[in-house]
Biopython code that builds the backbone (N, CA, C, O; Angstrom):
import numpy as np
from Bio.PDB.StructureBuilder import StructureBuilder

atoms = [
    (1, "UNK", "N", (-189.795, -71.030, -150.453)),
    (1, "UNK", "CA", (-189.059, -71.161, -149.200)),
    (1, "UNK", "C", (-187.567, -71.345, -149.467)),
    (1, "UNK", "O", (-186.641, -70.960, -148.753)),
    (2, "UNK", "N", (-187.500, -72.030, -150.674)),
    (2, "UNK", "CA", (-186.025, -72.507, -150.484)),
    (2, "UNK", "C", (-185.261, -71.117, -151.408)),
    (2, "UNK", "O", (-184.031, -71.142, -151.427)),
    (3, "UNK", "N", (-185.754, -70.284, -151.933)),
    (3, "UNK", "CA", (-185.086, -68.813, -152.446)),
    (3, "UNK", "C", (-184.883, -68.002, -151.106)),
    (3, "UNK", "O", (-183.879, -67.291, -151.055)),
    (4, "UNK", "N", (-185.664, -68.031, -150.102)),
    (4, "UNK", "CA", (-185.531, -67.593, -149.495)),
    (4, "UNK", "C", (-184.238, -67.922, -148.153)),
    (4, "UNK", "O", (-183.657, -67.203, -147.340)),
    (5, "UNK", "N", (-184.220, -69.130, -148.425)),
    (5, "UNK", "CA", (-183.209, -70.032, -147.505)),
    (5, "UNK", "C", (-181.716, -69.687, -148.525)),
    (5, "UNK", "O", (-180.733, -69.464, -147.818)),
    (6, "UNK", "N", (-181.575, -69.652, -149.324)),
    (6, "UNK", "CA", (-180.681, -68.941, -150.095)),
    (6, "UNK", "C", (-180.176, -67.844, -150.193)),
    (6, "UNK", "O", (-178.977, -67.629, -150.374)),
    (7, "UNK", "N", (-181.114, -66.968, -150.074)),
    (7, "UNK", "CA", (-181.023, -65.284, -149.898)),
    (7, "UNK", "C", (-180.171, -64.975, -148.582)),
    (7, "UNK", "O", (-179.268, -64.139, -148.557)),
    (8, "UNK", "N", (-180.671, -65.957, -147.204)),
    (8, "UNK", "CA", (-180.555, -65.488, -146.178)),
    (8, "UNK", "C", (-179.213, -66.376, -146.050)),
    (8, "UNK", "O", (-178.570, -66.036, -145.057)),
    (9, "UNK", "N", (-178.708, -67.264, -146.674)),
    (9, "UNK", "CA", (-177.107, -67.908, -146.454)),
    (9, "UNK", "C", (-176.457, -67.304, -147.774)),
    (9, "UNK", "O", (-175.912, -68.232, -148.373)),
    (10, "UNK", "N", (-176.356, -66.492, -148.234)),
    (10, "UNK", "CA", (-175.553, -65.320, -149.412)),
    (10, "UNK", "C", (-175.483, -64.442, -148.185)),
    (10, "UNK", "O", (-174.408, -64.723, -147.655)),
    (11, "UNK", "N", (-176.199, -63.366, -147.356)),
    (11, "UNK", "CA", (-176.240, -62.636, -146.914)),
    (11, "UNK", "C", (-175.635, -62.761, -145.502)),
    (11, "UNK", "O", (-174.946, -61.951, -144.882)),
    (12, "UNK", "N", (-175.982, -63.733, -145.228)),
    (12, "UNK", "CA", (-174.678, -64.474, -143.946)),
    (12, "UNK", "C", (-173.249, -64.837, -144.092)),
    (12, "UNK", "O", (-172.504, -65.107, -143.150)),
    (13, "UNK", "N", (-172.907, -64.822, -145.411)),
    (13, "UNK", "CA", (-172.097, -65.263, -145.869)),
    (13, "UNK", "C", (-171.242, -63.920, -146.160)),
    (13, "UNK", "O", (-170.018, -64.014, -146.250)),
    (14, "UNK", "N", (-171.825, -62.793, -146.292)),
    (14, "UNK", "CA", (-171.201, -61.503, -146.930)),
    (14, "UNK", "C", (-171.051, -60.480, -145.722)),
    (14, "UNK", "O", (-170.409, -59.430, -145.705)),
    (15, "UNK", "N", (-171.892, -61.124, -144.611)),
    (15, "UNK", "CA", (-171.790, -60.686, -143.486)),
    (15, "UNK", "C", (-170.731, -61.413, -143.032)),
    (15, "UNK", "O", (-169.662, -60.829, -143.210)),
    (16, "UNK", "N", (-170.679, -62.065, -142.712)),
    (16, "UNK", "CA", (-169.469, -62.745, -141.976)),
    (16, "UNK", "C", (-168.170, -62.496, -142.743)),
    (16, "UNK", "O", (-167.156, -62.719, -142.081)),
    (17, "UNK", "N", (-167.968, -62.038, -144.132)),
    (17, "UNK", "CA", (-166.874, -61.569, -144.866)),
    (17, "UNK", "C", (-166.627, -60.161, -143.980)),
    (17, "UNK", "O", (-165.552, -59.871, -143.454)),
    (18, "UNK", "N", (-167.684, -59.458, -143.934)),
    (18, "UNK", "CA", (-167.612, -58.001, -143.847)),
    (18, "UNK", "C", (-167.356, -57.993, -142.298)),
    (18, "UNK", "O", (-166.869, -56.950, -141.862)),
    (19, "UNK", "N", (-167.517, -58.628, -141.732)),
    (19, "UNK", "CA", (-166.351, -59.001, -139.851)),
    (19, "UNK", "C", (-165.021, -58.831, -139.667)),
    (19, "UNK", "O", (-164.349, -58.096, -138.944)),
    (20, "UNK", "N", (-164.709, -59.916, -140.712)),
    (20, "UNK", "CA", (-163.108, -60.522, -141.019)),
    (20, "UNK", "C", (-162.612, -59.274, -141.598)),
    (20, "UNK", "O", (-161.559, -58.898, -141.084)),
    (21, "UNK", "N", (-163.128, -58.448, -142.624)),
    (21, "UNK", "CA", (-162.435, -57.037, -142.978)),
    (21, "UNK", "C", (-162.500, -56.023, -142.133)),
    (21, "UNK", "O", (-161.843, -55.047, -142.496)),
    (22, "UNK", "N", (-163.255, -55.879, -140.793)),
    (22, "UNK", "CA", (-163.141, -55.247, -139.939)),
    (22, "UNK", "C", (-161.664, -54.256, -140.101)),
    (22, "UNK", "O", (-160.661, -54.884, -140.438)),
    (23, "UNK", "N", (-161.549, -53.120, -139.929)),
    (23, "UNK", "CA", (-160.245, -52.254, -139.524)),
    (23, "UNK", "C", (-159.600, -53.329, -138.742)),
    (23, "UNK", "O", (-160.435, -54.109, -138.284)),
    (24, "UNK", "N", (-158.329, -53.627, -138.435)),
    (24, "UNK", "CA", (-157.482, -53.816, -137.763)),
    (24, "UNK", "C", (-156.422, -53.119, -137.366)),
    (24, "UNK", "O", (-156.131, -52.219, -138.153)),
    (25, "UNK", "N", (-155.573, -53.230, -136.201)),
    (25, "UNK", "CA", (-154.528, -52.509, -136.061)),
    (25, "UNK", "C", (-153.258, -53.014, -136.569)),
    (25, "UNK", "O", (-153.063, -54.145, -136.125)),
    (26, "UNK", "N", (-152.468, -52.672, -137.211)),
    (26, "UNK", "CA", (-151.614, -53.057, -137.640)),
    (26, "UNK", "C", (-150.187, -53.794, -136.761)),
    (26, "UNK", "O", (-149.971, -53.494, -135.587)),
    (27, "UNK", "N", (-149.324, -54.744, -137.508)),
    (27, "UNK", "CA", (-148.782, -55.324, -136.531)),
    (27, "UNK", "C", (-147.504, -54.794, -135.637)),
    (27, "UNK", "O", (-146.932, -55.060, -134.579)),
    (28, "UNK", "N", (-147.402, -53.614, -137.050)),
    (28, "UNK", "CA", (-146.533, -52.584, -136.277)),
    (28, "UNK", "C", (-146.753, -51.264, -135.217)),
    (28, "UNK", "O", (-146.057, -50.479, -134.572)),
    (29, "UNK", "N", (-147.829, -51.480, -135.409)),
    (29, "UNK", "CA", (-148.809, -50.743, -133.926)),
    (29, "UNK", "C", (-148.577, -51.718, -132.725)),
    (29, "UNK", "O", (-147.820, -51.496, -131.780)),
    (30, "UNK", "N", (-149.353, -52.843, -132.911)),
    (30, "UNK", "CA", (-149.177, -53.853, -131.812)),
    (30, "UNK", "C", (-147.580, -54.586, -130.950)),
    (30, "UNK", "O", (-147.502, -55.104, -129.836)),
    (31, "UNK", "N", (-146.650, -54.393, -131.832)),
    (31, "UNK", "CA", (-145.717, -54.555, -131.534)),
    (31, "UNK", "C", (-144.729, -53.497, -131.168)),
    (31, "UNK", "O", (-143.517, -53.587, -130.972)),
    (32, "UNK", "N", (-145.481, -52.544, -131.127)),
    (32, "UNK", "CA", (-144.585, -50.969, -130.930)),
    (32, "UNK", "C", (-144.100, -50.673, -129.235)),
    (32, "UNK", "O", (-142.973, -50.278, -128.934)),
    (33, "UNK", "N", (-145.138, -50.938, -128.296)),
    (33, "UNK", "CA", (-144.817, -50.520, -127.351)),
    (33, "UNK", "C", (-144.566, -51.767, -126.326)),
    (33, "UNK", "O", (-145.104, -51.890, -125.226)),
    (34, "UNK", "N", (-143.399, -52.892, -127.077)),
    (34, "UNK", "CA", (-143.026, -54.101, -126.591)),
    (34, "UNK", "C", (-141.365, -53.768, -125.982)),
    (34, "UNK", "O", (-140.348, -53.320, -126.511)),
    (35, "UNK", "N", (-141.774, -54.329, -124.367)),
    (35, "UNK", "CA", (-140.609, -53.776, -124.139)),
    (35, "UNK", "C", (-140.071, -55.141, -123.371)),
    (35, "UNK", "O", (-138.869, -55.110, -123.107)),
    (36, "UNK", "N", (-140.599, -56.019, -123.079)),
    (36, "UNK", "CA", (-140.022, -57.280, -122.385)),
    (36, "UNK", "C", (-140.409, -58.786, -123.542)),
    (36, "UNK", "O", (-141.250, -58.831, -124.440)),
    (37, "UNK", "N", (-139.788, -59.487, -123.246)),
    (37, "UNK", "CA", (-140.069, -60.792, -124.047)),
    (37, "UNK", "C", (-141.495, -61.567, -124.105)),
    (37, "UNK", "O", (-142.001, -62.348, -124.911)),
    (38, "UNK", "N", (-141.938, -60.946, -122.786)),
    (38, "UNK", "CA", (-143.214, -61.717, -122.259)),
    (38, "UNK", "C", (-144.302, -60.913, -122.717)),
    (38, "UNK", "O", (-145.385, -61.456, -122.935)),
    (39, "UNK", "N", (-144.084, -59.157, -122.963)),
    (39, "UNK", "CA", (-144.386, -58.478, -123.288)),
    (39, "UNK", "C", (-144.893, -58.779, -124.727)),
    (39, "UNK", "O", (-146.089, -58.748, -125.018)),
    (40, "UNK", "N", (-143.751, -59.116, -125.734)),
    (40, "UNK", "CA", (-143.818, -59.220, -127.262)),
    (40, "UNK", "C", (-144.509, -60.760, -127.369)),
    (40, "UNK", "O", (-145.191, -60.854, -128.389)),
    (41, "UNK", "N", (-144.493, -61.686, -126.750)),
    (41, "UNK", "CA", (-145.087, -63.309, -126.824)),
    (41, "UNK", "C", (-146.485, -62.474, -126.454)),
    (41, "UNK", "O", (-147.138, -62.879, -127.416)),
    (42, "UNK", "N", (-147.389, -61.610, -125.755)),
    (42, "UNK", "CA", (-148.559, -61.369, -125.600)),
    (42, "UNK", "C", (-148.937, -61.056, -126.911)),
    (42, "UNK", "O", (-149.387, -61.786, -127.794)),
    (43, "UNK", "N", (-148.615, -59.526, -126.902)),
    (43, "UNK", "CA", (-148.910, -58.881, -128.153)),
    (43, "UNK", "C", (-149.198, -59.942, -129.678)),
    (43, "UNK", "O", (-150.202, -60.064, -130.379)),
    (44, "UNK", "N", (-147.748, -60.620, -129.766)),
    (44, "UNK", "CA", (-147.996, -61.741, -130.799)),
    (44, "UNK", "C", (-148.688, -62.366, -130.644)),
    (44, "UNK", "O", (-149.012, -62.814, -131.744)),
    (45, "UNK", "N", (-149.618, -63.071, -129.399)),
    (45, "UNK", "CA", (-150.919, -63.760, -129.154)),
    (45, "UNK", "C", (-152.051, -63.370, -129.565)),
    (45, "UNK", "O", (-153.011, -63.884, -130.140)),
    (46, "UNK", "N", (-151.671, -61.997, -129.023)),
    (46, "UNK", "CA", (-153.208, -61.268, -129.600)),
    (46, "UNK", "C", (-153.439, -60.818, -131.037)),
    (46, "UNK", "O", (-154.519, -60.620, -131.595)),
    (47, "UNK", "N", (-152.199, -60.696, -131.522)),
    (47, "UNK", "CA", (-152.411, -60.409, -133.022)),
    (47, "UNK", "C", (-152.891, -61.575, -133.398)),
    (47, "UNK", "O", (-154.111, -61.470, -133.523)),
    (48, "UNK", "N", (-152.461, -62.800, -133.675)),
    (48, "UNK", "CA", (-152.937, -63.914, -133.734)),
    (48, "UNK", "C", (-154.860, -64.407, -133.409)),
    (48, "UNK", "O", (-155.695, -64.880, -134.180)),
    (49, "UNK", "N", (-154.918, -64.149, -132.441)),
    (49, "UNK", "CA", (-156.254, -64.929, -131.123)),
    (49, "UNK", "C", (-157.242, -63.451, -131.767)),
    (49, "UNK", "O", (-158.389, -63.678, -132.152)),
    (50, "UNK", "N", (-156.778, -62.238, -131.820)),
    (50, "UNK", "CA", (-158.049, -61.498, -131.497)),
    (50, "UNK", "C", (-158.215, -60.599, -133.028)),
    (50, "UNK", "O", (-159.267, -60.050, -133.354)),
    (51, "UNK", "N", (-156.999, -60.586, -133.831)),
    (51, "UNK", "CA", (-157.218, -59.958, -134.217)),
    (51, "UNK", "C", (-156.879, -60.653, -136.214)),
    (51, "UNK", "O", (-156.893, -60.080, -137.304)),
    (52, "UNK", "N", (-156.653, -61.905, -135.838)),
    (52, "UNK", "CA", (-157.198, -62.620, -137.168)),
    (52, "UNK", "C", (-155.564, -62.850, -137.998)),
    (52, "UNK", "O", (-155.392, -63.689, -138.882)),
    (53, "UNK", "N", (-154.752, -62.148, -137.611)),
    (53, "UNK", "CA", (-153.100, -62.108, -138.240)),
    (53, "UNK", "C", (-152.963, -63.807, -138.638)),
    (53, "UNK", "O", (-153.187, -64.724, -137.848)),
    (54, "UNK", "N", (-152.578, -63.938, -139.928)),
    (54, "UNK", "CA", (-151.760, -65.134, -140.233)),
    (54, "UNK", "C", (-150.154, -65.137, -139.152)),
    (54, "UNK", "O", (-149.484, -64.210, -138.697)),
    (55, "UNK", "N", (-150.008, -66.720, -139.062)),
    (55, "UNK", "CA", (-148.521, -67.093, -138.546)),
    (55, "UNK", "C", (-147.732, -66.049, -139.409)),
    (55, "UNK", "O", (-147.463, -64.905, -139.043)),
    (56, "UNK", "N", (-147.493, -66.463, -140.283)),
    (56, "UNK", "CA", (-146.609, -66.254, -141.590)),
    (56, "UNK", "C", (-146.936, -64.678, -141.000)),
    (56, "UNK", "O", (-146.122, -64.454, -140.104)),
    (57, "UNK", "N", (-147.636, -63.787, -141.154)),
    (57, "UNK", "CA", (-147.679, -62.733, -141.506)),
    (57, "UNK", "C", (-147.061, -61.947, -140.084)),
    (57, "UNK", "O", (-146.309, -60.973, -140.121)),
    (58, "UNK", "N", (-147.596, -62.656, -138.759)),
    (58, "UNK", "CA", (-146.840, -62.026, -137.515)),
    (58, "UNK", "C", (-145.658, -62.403, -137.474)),
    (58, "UNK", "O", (-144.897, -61.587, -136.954)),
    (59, "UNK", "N", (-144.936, -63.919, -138.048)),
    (59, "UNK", "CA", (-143.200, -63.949, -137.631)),
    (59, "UNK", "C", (-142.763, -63.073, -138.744)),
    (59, "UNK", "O", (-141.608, -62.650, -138.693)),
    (60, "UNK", "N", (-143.521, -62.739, -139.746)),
    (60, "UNK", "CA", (-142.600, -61.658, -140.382)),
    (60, "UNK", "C", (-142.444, -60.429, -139.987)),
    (60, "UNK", "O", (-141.566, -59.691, -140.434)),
    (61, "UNK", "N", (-143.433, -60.043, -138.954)),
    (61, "UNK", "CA", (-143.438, -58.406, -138.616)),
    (61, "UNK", "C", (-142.474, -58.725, -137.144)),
    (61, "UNK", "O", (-141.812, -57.912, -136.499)),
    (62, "UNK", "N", (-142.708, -60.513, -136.845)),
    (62, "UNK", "CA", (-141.370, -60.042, -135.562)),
    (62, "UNK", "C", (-139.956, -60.472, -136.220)),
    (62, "UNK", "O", (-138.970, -60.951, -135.658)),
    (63, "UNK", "N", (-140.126, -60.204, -137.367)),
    (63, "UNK", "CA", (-138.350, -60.901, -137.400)),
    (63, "UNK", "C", (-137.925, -62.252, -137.763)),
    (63, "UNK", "O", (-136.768, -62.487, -138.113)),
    (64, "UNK", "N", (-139.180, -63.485, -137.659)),
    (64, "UNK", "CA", (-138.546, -64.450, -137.468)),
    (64, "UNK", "C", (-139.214, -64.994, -138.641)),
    (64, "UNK", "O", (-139.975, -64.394, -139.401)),
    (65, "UNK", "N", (-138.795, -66.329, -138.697)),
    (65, "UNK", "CA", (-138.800, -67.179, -139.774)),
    (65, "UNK", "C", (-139.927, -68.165, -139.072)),
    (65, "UNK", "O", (-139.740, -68.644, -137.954)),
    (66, "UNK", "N", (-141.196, -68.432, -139.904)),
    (66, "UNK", "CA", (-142.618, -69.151, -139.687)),
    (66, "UNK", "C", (-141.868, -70.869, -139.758)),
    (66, "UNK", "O", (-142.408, -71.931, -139.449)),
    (67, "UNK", "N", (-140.764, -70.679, -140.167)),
    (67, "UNK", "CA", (-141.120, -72.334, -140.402)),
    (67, "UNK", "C", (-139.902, -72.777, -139.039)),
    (67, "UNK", "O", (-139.475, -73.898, -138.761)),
    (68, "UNK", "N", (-139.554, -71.328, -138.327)),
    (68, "UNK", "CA", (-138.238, -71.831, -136.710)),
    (68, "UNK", "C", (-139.214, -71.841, -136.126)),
    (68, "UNK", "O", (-139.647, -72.945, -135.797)),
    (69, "UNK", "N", (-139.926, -70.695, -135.772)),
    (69, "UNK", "CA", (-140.484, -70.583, -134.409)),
    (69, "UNK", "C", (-142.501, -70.532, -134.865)),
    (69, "UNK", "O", (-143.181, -70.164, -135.823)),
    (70, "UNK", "N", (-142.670, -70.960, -133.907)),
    (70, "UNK", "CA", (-144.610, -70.604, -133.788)),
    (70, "UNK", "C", (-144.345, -69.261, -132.398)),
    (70, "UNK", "O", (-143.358, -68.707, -131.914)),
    (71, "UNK", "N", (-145.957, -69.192, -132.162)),
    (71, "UNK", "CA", (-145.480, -68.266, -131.430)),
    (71, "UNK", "C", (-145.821, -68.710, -130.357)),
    (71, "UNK", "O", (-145.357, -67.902, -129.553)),
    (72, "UNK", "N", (-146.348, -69.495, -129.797)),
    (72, "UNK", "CA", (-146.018, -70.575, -128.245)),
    (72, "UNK", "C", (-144.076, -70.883, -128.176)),
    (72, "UNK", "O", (-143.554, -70.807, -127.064)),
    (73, "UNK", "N", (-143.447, -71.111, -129.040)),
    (73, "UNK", "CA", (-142.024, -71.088, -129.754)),
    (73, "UNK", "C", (-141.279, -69.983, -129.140)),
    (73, "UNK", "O", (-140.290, -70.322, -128.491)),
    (74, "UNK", "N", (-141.542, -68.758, -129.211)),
    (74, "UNK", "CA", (-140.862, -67.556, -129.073)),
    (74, "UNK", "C", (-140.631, -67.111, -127.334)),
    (74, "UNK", "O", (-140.707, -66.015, -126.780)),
    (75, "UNK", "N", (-140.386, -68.209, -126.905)),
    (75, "UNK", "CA", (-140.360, -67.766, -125.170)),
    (75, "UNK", "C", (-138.419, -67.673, -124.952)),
    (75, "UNK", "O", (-137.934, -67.385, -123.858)),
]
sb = StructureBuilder()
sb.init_structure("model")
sb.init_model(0)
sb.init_chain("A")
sb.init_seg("    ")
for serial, (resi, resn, name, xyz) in enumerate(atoms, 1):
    if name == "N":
        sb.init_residue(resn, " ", resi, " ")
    sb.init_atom(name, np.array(xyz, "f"), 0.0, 1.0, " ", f" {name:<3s}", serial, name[0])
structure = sb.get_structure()
């Protein structure tokens, strides 16, 4: 029983890896067709909320510096 309780948390475990590598869209896709402020604070939400983006990795694709602004910050 307990090989088997093993087998099946390795395999949950490689599953749930293989989620997180899902395709994503990139942040320069998501931020492409930003044309108002309120506009670019969404987009940066959702990169964030839906689509797994580190802080660090979205204030660098907007420009800014992770340790000025968060992105509740950027209004």
């Amino acid at each position: 029983m307990t090989f088997w309780l093993g087998r099946l948390a390795s395999w949950l475990a490689r599953s749930a890896k293989r989620q997180r590598l899902l395709p994503r869209p990139s942040l320069k896709t998501l931020l492409a067709k930003v044309d108002s402020k309120a506009a670019r604070n969404a987009a940066l939400a959702r990169a964030y909320l839906e689509h797994g983006y580190t802080l660090t990795e979205i204030s660098y694709a907007a420009g800014q510096s992770y340790y000025t602004k968060t992105v509740e910050e950027m209004s």
